[in-house]
C-alpha positions in Angstrom: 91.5 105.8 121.0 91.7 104.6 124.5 94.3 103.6 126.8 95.2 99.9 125.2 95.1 101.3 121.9 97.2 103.9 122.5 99.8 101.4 124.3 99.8 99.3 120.9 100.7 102.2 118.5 103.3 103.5 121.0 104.8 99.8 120.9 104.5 99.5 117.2 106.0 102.9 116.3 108.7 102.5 118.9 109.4 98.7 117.9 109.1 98.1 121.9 107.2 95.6 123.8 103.5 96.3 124.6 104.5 96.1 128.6 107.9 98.3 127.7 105.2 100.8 126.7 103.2 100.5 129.2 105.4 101.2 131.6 106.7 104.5 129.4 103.0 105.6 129.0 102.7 104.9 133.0 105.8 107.2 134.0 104.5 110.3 131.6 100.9 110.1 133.5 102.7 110.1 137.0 105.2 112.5 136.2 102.8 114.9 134.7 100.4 114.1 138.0 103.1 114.9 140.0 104.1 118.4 138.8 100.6 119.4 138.1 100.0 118.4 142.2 103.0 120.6 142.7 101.5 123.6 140.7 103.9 123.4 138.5 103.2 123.1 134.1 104.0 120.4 132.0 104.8 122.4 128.8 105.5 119.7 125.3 106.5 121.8 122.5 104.3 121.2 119.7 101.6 119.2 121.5 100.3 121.8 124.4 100.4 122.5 128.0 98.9 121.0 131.0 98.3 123.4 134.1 96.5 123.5 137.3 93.2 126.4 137.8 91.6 127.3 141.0 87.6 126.8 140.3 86.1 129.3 143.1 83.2 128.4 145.9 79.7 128.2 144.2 75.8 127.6 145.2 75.0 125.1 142.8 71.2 123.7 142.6 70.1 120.2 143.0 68.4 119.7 139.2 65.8 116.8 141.1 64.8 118.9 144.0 65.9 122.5 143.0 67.4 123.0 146.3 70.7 125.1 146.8 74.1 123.3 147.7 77.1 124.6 148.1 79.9 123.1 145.8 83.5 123.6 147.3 86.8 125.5 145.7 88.9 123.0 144.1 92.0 123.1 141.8 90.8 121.5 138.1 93.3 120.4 135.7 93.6 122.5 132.4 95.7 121.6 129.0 96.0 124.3 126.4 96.9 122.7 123.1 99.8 123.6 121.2 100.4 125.3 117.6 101.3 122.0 116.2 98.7 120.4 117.5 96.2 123.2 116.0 97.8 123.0 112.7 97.4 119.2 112.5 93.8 119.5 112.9 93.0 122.0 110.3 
């Protein structure tokens, strides 16, 4: 499912306009952005949690030459599933 489909089903199942969910689908992703960029978690009961990890400093190598580089620290996004999530899968 990508992005347009997903816009569709939240329109039908909400008996909104397609740009009425855009715009919903729109403010979850900033708002989740947001808190994530403020280190917060965005926890949905049921579905999972999104969270924010420090990756550390690494020497990667280049896979063409075989030469070291160093790859930076950076903060990677994480999401945890929840139980209902799990369950709905198996």
């Amino acid at each position: 499912m990508n992005k347009t489909e997903l816009i569709e089903h939240i329109a039908s199942k909400s008996d909104i306009s397609k740009a009425a969910a855009t715009r919903a689908l729109a403010s979850i992703i900033e708002a989740v952005k947001k808190t994530l960029k403020k280190g917060d978690t965005v926890t949905l009961v049921g579905f999972g949690t999104f969270s924010v990890s420090k990756r550390a400093a690494r020497t990667g190598r280049n896979p063409r030459t075989g030469a070291a580089l160093k790859i930076k620290a950076a903060k990677v996004p994480r999401f945890k599933p929840g139980k209902g999530l799990k369950d709905a899968l198996n």
